[in-house]
C-alpha positions as CSV (number, residue, x, y, z in Angstrom):
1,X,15.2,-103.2,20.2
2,X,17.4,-103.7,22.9
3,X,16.2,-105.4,26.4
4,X,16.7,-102.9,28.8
5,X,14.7,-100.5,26.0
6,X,11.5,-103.2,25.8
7,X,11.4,-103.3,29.5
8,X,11.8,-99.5,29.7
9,X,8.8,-99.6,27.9
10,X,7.3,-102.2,29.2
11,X,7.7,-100.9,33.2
12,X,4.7,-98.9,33.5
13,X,2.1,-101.7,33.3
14,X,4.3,-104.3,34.1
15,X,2.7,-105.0,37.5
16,X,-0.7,-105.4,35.8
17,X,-0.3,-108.7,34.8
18,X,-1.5,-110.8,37.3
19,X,0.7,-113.5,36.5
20,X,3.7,-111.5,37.5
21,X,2.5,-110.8,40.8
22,X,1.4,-114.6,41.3
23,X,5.0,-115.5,40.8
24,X,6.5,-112.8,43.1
25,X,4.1,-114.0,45.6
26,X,5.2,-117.6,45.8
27,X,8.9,-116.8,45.4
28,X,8.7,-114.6,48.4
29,X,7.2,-117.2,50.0
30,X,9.9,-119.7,48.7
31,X,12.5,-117.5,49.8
32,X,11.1,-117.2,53.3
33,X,11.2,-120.7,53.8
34,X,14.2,-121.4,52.4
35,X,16.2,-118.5,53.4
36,X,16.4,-117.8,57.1
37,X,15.9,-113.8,56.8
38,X,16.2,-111.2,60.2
39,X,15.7,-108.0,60.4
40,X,19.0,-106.7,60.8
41,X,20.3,-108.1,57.3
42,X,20.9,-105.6,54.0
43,X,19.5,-107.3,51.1
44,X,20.5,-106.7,47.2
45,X,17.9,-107.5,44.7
46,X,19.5,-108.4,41.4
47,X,17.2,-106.7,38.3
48,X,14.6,-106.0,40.4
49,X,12.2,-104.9,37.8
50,X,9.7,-103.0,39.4
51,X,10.4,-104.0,42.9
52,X,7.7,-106.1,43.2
53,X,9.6,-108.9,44.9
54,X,11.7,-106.6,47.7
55,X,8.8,-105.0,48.7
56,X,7.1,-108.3,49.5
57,X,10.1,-109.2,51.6
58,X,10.7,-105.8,53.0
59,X,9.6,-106.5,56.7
60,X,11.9,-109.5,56.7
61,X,14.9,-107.6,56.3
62,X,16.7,-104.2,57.5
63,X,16.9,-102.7,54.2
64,X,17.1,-103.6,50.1
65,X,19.0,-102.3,47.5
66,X,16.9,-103.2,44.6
67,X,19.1,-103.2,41.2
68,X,18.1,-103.0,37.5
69,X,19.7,-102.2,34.3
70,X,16.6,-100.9,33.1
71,X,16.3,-96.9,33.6
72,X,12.4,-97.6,33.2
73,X,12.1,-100.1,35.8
74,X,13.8,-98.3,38.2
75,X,11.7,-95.2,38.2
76,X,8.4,-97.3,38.5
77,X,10.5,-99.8,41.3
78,X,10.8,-95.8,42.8
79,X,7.4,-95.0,42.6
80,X,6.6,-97.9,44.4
81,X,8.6,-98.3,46.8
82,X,7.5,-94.3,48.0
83,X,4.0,-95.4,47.4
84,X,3.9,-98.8,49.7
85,X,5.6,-96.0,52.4
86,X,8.9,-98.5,52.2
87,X,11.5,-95.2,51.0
88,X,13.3,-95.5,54.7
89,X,14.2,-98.9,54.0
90,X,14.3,-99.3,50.5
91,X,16.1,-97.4,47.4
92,X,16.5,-98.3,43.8
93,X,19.8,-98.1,42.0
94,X,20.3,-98.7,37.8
95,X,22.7,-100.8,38.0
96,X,24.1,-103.9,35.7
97,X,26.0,-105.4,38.3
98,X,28.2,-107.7,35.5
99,X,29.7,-104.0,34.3
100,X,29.0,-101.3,37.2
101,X,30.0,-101.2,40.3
102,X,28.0,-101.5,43.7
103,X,28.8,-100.0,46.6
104,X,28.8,-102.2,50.2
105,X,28.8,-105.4,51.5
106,X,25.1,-107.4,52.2
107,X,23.8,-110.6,53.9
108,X,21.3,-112.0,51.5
109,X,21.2,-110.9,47.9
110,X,18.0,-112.2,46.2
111,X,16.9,-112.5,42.2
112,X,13.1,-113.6,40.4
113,X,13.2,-114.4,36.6
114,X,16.7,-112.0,35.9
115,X,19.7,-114.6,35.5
116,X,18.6,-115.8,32.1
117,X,18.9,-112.5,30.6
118,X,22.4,-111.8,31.7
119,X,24.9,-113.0,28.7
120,X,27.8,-113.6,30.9
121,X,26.6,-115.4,33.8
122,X,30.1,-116.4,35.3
123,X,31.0,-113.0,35.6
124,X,27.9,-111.7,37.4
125,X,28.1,-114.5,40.2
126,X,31.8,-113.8,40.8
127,X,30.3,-109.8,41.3
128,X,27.4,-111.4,43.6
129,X,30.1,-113.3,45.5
130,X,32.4,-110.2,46.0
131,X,29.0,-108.6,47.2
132,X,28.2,-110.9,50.5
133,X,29.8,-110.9,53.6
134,X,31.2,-114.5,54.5
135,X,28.3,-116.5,55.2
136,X,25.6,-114.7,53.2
137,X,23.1,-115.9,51.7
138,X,22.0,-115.9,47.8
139,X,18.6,-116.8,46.4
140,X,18.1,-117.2,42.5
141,X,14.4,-117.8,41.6
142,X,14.7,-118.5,37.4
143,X,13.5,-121.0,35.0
144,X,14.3,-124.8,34.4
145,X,15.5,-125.5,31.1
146,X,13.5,-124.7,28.0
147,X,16.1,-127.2,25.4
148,X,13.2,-125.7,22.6
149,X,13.6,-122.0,23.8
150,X,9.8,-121.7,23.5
151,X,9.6,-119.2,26.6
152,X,11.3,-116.4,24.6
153,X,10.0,-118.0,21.0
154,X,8.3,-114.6,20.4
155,X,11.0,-112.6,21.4
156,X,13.3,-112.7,18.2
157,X,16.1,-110.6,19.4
158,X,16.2,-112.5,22.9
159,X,19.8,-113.2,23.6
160,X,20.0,-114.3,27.5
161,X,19.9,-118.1,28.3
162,X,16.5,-120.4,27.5
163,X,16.7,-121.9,30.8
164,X,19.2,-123.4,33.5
165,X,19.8,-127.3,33.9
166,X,20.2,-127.2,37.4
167,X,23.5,-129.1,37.8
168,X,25.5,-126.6,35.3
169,X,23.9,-123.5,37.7
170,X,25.5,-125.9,40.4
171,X,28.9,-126.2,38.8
172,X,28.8,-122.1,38.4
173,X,28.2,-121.1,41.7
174,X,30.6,-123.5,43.1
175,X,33.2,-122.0,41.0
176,X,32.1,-118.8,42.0
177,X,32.7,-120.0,45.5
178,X,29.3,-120.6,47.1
179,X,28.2,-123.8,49.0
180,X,25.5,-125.7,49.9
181,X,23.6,-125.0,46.8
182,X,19.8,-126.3,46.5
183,X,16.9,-126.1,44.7
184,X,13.6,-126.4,44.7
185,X,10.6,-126.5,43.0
186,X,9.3,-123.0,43.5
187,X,6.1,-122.1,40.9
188,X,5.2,-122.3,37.2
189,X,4.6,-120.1,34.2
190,X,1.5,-121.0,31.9
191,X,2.5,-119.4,28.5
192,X,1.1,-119.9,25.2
193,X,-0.8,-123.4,27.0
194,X,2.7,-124.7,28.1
195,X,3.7,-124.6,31.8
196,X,7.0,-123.4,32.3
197,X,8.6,-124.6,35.5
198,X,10.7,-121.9,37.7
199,X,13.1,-123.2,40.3
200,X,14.4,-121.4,43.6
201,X,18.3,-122.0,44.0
202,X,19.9,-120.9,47.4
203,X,23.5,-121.1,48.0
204,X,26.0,-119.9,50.7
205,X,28.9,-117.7,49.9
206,X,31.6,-119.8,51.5
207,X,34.0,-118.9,54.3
């Protein structure tokens, strides 16, 4: 099975895991204190899922294009974003931004637990870069390195990246042309008795 097909299928309950909520939770909360959001910036959120993570940060920001290459979890991201009352200020788009392209120009483009599925990672950063205005602001919320791949162990047809040292993700975005790239500790993953540690990364797209 493909990805975008097993999180087509997976969209519907996706949101009733608690863990996944717990996560978007604290990277919101990472992002807000790392990121210094108004509420006159356009956001991008980078495969978006469900929108879970946009819709936590809505009333930080003027508005959010939330992304994802799955057809599945854009019409649930949809769904919610009508229900929580946001669809003024939010839309969903399908979107793979390392093949289609996006429309506009935004000041913060944002991203929880999407980077390590995306095959050619060089090429979607150079996309995000050509995305922000001069100045703006990205936020990558992902895991550390797994060296055993035991995250996606039970995914056998799991193809993305098992993890990011954080000095290589440094080296990337600096080619891509961002600055002042951090991280931080930002929560953890308990799966199959094994805590999983996910970093925030924010950079600047540089002038």
């Amino acid at each position: 099975m493909h990805e975008h097909e097993r999180f087509d299928d997976a969209a519907a309950t996706w949101d009733d895991d608690a863990g996944h909520e717990e996560r978007q939770v604290a990277v919101a909360r990472a992002i807000e204190q790392d990121v210094d959001l108004t509420p006159g910036m356009t956001a991008l959120d980078i495969g978006a899922g469900t929108g879970r993570l946009s819709i936590l940060l809505s009333g930080r920001v003027g508005s959010v294009v939330v992304t994802d290459p799955s057809a599945g979890m854009v019409r649930v991201a949809r769904e919610r974003i009508e229900a929580a009352g946001l669809s003024d200020r939010l839309r969903a788009v399908q979107a793979d931004l390392t093949t289609d392209p996006l429309e506009g120009v935004y000041d913060v483009v944002w991203s929880s637990m999407a980077f390590h599925h995306v095959q050619d990672l060089d090429a979607l950063l150079r996309a995000v870069a050509g995305l922000l205005v001069n100045g703006g602001r990205l936020a990558i919320a992902d895991l550390d390195e797994d060296r055993e791949g035991a995250f996606h162990a039970d995914k056998v047809d799991f193809d993305g990246h098992h993890g990011f040292d954080r000095q290589r993700l440094a080296e990337q975005l600096a080619h891509a042309g961002f600055t002042d790239v951090r991280f931080r500790d930002a929560t953890t993953i308990l799966k199959d008795d094994r805590e999983f540690g996910v970093f925030l990364c924010t950079a600047t797209k540089g002038g």
